[in-house]
C-alpha positions in Angstrom: 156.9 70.0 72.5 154.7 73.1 72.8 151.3 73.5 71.7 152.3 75.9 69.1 154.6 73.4 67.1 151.6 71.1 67.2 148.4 73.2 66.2 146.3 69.7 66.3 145.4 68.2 69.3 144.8 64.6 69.6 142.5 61.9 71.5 144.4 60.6 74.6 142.8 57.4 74.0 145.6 56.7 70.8 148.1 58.3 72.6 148.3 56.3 75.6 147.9 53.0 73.7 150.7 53.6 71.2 153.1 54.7 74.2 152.4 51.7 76.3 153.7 49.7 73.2 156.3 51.9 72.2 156.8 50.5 68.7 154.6 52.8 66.5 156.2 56.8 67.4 159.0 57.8 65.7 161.3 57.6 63.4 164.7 59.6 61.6 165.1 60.6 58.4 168.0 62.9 56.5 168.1 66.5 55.7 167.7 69.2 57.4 163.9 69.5 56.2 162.6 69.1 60.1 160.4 66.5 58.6 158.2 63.9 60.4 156.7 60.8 60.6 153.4 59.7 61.3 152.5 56.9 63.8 150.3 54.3 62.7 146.5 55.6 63.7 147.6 58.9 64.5 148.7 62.5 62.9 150.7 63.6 65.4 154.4 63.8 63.2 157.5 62.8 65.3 161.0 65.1 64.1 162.9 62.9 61.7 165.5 65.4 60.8 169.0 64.3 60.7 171.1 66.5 63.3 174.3 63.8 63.9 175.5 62.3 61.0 177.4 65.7 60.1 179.1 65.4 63.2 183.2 65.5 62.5 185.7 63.6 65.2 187.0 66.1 67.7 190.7 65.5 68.1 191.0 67.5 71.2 188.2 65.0 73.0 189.5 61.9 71.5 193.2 62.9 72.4 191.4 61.9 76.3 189.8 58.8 75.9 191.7 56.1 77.7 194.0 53.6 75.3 192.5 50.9 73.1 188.3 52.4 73.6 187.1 51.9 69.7 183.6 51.4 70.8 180.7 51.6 73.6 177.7 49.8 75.1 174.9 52.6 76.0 172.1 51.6 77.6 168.9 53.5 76.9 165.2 53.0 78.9 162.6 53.2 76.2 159.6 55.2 77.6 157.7 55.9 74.0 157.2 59.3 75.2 159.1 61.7 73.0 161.7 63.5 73.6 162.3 60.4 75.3 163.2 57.1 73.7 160.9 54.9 71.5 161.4 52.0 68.9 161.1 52.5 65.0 158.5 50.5 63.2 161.3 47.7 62.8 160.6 47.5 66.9 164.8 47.0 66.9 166.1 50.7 65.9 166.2 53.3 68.7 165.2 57.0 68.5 164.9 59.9 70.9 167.0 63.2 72.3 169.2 61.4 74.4 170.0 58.8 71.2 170.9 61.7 69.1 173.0 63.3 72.0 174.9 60.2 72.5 175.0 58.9 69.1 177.0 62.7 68.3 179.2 62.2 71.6 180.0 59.3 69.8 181.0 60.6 66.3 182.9 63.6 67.7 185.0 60.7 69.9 185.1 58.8 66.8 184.1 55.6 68.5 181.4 52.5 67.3 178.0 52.8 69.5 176.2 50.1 70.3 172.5 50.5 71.9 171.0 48.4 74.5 167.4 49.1 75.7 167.0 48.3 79.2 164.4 49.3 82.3 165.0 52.8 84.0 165.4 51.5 87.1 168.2 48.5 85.9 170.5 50.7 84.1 172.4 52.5 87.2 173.6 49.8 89.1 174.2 47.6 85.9 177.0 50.3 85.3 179.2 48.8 88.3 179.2 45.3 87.0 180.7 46.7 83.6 177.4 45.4 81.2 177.3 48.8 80.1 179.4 51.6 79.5 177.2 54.4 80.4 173.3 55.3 80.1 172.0 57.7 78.4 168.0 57.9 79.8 167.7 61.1 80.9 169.5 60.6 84.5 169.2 63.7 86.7 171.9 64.5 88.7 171.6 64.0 92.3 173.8 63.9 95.7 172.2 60.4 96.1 173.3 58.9 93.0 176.8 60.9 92.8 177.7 58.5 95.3 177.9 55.7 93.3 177.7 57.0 89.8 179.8 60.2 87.7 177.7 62.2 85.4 178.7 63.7 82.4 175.9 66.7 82.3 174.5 67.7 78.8 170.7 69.2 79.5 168.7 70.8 82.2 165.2 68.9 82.9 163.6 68.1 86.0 160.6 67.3 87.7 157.0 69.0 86.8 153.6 68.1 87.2 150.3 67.8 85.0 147.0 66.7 85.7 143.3 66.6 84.2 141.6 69.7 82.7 138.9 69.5 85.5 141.5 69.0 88.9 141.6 72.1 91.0 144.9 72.1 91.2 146.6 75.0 89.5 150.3 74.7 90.9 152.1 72.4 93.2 154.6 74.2 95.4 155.0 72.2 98.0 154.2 68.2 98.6 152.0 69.3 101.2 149.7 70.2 98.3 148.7 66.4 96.9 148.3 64.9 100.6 145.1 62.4 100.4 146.1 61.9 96.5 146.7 59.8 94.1 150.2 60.2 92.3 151.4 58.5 89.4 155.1 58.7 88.0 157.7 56.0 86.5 159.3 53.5 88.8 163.4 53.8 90.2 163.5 57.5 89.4 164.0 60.7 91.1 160.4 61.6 91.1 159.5 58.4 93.0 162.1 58.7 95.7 161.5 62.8 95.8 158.0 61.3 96.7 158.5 58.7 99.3 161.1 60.9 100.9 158.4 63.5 101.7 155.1 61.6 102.8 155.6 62.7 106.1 154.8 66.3 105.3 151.0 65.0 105.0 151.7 63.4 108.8 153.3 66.8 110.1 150.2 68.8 108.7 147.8 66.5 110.2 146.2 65.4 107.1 146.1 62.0 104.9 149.4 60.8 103.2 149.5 60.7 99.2 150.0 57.4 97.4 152.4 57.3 95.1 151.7 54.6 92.4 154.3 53.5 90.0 154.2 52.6 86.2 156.9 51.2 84.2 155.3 53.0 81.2 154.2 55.8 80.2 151.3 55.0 78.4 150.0 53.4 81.7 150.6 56.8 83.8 148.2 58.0 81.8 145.2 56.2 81.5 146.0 56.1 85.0 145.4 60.0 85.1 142.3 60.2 82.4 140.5 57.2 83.9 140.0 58.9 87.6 142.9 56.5 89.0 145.4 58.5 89.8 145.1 62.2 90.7 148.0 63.7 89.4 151.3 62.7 87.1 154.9 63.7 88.3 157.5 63.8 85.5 160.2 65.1 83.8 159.5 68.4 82.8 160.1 67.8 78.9 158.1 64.6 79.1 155.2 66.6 80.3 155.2 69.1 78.2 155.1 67.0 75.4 152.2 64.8 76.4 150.0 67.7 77.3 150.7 68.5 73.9 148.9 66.1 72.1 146.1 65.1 74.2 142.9 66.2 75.3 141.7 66.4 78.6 145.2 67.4 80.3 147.0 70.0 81.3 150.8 70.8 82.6 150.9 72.1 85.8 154.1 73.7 86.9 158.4 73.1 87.1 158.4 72.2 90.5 162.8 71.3 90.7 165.3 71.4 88.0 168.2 69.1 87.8 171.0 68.6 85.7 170.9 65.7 83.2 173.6 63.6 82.4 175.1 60.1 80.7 175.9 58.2 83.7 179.2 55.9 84.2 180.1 53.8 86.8 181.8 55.8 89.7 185.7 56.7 88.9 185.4 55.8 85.3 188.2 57.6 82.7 185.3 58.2 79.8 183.9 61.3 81.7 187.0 64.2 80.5 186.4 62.6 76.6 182.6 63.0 76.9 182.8 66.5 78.2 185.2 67.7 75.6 182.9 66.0 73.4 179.6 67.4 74.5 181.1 70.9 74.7 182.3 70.6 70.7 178.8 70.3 69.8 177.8 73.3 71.7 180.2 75.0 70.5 179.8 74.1 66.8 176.1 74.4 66.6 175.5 70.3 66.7 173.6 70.9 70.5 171.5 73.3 69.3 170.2 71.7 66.9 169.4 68.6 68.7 167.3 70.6 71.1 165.5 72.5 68.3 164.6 69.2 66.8 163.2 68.2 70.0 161.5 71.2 71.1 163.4 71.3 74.3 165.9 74.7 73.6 164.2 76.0 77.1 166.5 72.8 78.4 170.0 74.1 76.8 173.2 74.6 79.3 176.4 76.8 78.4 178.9 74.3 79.2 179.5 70.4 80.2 180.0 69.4 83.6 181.4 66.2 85.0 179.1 65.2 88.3 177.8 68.6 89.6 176.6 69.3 92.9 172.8 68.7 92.5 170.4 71.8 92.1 168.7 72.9 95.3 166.2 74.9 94.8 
């Protein structure tokens, strides 16, 4: 995720086309070689090392899952942004950070998984009609959605900014700050109802509202951004660190709020004690760490599971 691990910076031009498809960025591999593989017309590796399948079954998490659960429906938004979710080469298999974290939740519970992608914005309320068992997509944690949903928390993200080498924006610390622009980010999430919820700080100040324009994918944020569309890209914070990372022409602006990330349930559901236990096992036997490492998001670790936190306010 950093520009250190990646020495090589790449053409956005590649970058944004293979994301909007989603089919061509990564793939796993075994070992523990941290090798990579390349996407087709590019050199930019993706991690391939294999950090789950020497998870062992927790018997103190399993002894907590309700009677007769031998396997689960996850349902996972492919972005094609890494650490984020994207499709092998077979355009079936799914691979990303929050895969490996569930498919380890999953082998420490001792339970089949089954993956289903689905849109961002479908996945939560799908939840209360039962058509999946949780989602795993990088969910912050909010007051909003504790309402309807429990959260089983296993990183720390958030919401960042980035924009184009030659914007005069250096930092965003308050809304107030992208009145009379253009503002792309990824439709149903946080960041898009963080955005509408504040327009009227442009109205208070006297000055002309932002737009905010939404994308379904990531590739089309950001030829958005680098073709003079949009101003400005609001993200998660790993997501944007990532794609600054290897392309030219961009740069990450700040954090602006961290949240707590979690696999999301519907509200009251008896998985949440198992997937802490479980999610805390791997912290504690080095499983976690190594997922993160593999990602290049160890700046997102937490000490400890929590089941539906109070949101962050910061």
């Amino acid at each position: 995720m950093s520009t250190s691990s990646r020495p090589r910076r790449r053409l956005f031009i590649p970058f944004a086309l293979i994301t909007s498809t989603a089919l061509l960025l990564t793939a796993c591999g075994s070992g523990d070689s941290g090798s990579t593989t390349q996407a087709a017309g590019r050199g930019d590796g993706i991690p391939t090392t294999d950090v789950v399948s020497s998870v062992k079954k927790n018997a103190a998490a399993v002894k907590l899952l309700p009677s007769g659960v031998h396997g689960l429906t996850a349902a996972i938004s492919v972005s094609g942004q890494p650490p984020g979710t994207s499709y092998l080469e077979d355009g079936k298999t799914l691979a990303g950070q929050d895969v490996d974290f569930a498919e380890a939740v999953a082998k420490a519970l001792g339970i089949r998984l089954k993956h289903e992608s689905a849109s961002f914005e479908a996945i939560l309320p799908a939840l209360d009609s039962g058509k999946y068992d949780f989602g795993a997509s990088n969910f912050g944690v909010t007051d909003e959605r504790r309402k309807t949903i429990d959260f089983v928390t296993y990183i720390n993200d958030g919401q960042g900014f980035a924009t184009r080498t030659d914007s005069k924006l250096k930092k965003v610390t308050d809304l107030e700050q992208l009145c009379g622009l253009n503002v792309a980010t990824t439709a149903g999430t946080t960041f898009e109802a963080t955005l509408e919820a504040s327009k009227k700080v442009c109205a208070d100040a006297g000055k002309k509202a932002y737009k905010v324009q939404t994308y379904s994918e990531q590739g089309a944020i950001w030829s958005s951004l680098q073709q003079g569309r949009s101003d400005v890209v609001m993200s998660t914070i790993n997501g944007l660190r990532y794609a600054v990372a290897h392309q030219d022409g961009v740069r990450f602006l700040n954090e602006y709020h961290r949240l707590d990330v979690g696999f999301a349930f519907k509200k009251g559901t008896k998985l949440a004690p198992a997937f802490q236990a479980a999610v805390n096992g791997l912290i504690a036997d080095g499983t976690y760490q190594k997922i993160l490492k593999k990602w290049g998001t160890s700046g997102s670790g937490i000490d400890t599971s929590r089941i539906s936190p109070p949101e962050i306010k910061d």
